[in-house]
C-alpha positions in Angstrom: 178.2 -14.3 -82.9 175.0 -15.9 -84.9 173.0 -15.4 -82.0 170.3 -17.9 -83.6 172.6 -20.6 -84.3 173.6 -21.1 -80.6 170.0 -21.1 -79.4 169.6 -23.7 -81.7 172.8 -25.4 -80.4 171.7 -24.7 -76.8 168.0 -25.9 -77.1 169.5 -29.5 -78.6 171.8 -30.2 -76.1 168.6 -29.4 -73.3 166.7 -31.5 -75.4 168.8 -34.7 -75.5 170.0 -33.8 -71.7 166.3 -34.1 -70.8 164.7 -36.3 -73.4 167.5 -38.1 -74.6 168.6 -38.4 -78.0 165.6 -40.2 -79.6 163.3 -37.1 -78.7 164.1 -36.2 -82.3 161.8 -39.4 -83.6 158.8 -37.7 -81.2 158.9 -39.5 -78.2 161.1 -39.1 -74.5 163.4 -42.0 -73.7 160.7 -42.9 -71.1 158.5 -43.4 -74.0 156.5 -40.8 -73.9 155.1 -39.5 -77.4 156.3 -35.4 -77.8 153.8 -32.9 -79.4 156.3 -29.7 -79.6 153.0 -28.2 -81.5 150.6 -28.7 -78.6 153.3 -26.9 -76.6 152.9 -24.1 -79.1 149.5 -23.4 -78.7 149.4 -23.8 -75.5 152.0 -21.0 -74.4 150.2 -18.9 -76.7 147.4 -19.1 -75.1 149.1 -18.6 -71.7 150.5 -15.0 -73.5 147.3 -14.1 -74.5 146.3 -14.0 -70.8 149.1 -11.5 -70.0 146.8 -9.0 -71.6 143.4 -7.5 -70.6 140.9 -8.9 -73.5 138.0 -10.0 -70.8 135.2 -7.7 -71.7 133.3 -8.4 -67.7 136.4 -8.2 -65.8 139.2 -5.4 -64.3 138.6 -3.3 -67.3 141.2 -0.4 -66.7 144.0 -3.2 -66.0 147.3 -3.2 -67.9 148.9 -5.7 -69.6 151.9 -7.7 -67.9 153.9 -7.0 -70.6 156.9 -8.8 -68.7 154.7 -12.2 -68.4 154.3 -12.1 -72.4 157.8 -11.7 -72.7 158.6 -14.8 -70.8 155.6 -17.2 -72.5 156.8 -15.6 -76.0 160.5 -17.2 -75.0 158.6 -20.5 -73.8 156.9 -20.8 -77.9 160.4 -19.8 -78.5 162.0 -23.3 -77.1 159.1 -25.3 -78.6 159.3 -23.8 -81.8 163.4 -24.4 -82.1 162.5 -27.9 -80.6 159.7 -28.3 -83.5 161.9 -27.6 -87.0 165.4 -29.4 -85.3 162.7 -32.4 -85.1 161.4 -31.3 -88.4 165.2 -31.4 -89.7 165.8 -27.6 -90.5 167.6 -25.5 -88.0 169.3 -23.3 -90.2 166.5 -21.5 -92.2 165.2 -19.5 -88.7 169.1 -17.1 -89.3 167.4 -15.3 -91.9 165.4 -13.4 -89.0 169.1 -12.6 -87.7 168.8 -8.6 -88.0 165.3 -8.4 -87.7 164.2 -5.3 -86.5 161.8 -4.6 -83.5 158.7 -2.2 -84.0 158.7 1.4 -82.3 156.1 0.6 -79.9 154.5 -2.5 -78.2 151.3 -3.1 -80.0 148.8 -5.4 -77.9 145.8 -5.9 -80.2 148.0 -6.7 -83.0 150.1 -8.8 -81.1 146.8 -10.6 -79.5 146.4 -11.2 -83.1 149.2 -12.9 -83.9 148.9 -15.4 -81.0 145.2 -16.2 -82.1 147.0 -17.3 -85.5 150.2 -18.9 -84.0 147.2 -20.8 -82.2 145.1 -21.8 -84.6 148.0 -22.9 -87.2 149.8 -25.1 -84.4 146.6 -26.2 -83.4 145.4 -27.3 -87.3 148.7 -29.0 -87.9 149.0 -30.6 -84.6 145.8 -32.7 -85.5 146.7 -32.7 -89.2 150.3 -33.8 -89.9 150.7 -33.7 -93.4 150.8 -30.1 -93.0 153.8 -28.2 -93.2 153.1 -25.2 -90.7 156.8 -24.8 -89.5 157.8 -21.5 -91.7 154.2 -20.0 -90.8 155.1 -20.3 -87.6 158.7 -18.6 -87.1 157.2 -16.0 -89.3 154.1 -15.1 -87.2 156.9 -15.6 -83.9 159.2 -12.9 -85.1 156.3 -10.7 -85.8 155.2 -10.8 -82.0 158.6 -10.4 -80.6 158.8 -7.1 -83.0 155.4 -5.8 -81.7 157.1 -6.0 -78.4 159.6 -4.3 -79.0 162.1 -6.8 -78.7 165.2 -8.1 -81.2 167.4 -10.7 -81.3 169.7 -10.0 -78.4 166.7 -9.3 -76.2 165.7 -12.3 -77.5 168.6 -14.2 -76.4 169.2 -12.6 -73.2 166.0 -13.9 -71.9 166.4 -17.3 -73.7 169.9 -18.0 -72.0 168.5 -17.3 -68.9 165.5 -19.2 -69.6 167.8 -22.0 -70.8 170.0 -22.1 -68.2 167.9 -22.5 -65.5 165.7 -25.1 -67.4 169.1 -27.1 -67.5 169.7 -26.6 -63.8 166.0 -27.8 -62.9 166.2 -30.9 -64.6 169.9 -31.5 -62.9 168.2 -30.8 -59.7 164.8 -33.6 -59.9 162.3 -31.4 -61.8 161.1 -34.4 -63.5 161.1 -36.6 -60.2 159.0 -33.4 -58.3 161.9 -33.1 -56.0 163.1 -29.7 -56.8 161.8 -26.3 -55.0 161.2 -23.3 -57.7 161.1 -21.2 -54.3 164.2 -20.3 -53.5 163.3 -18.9 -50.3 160.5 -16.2 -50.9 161.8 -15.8 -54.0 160.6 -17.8 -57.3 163.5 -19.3 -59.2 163.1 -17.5 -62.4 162.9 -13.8 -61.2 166.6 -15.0 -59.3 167.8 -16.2 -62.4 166.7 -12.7 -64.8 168.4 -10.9 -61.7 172.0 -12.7 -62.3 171.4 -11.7 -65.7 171.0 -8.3 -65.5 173.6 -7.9 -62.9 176.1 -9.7 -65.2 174.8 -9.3 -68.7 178.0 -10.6 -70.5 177.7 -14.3 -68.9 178.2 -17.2 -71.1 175.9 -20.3 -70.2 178.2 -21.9 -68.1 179.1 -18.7 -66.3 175.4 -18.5 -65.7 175.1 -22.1 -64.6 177.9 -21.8 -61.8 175.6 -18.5 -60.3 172.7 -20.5 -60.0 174.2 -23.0 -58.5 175.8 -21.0 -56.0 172.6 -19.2 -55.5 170.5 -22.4 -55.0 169.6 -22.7 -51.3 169.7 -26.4 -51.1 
């Protein structure tokens, strides 16, 4: 299975299910003008966070090396979302077999957000540049440097997915939906079906949610 090609697959039909099918023009079918760039940088940022750069503040912590897993998928969606709007899905299979690093390197992958940031950021505000390829190069670098490959990769996108697909069926955009399913957040129930059934298919995943979801 080309792993790649069904994210791709999987992220356009979220896209049009949530957006509808003019999102690829830049703007929601509520009118609303999409910056999948901004999203970028923003994540990035947010990953950044899951690591302990603050010089005056809890400086024997850790890094949440789970939480920059989960903003890395985020950049992930947007960046999919970015080159099917740019009109090239297919060149990102050539990172098919890539191979993750031996150990999970935090400076360098600091690094590497700082730049996913800064090139998102420069291209967001200046439009005749083309920073797409930059981009997926610089992602696959950070998801080596965590020591994750392509079927990690889409493991946690599926789930990810999924359960982005069940929120909007269930009034994320209108406020109406709960992430707190019970004491538990929606996300951590969602990774748990995964890893108890790690062979699902998206719409096996799907009916689980659904049949977990307290409402």
């Amino acid at each position: 299975m080309n792993q790649i090609k069904q994210m791709f697959e999987l992220q356009q039909k979220l896209n049009d299910a949530t957006n509808g099918t003019i999102w690829t023009e830049g703007a929601t079918k509520e009118g609303r003008q999409i910056s999948w760039l901004r999203c970028i940088y923003m994540e990035a940022a947010e990953a950044i966070d899951s690591f302990n750069w603050k010089h005056w503040k809890d400086l024997e912590a850790k890094p949440d090396l789970e939480n920059a897993k989960v903003e890395l998928v985020d950049i992930w969606h947007f960046l999919m979302s970015e080159a099917i709007h740019f009109g090239d899905a297919g060149f990102a299979e050539i990172y098919n077999d890539m191979k993750p690093e031996r150990d999970t390197d935090p400076e360098k992958l600091v690094e590497i957000l700082e730049k996913i940031i800064a090139i998102s950021a420069s291209a967001n505000v200046d439009q005749s540049q083309n920073s797409l390829y930059q981009l997926f190069a610089l992602f696959f670098q950070a998801i080596a440097h965590m020591e994750m490959d392509v079927p990690e990769l889409y493991k946690r996108y599926l789930v990810k997915n999924q359960l982005n697909t069940f929120r909007q069926d269930h009034g994320y955009k209108d406020g109406s939906y709960v992430k707190m399913w019970g004491e538990v957040e929606d996300n951590v129930i969602a990774f748990k079906i995964m890893d108890d059934n790690p062979d699902l298919t998206p719409e096996q995943l799907y009916e689980k949610l659904e049949s977990a979801y307290p409402a």
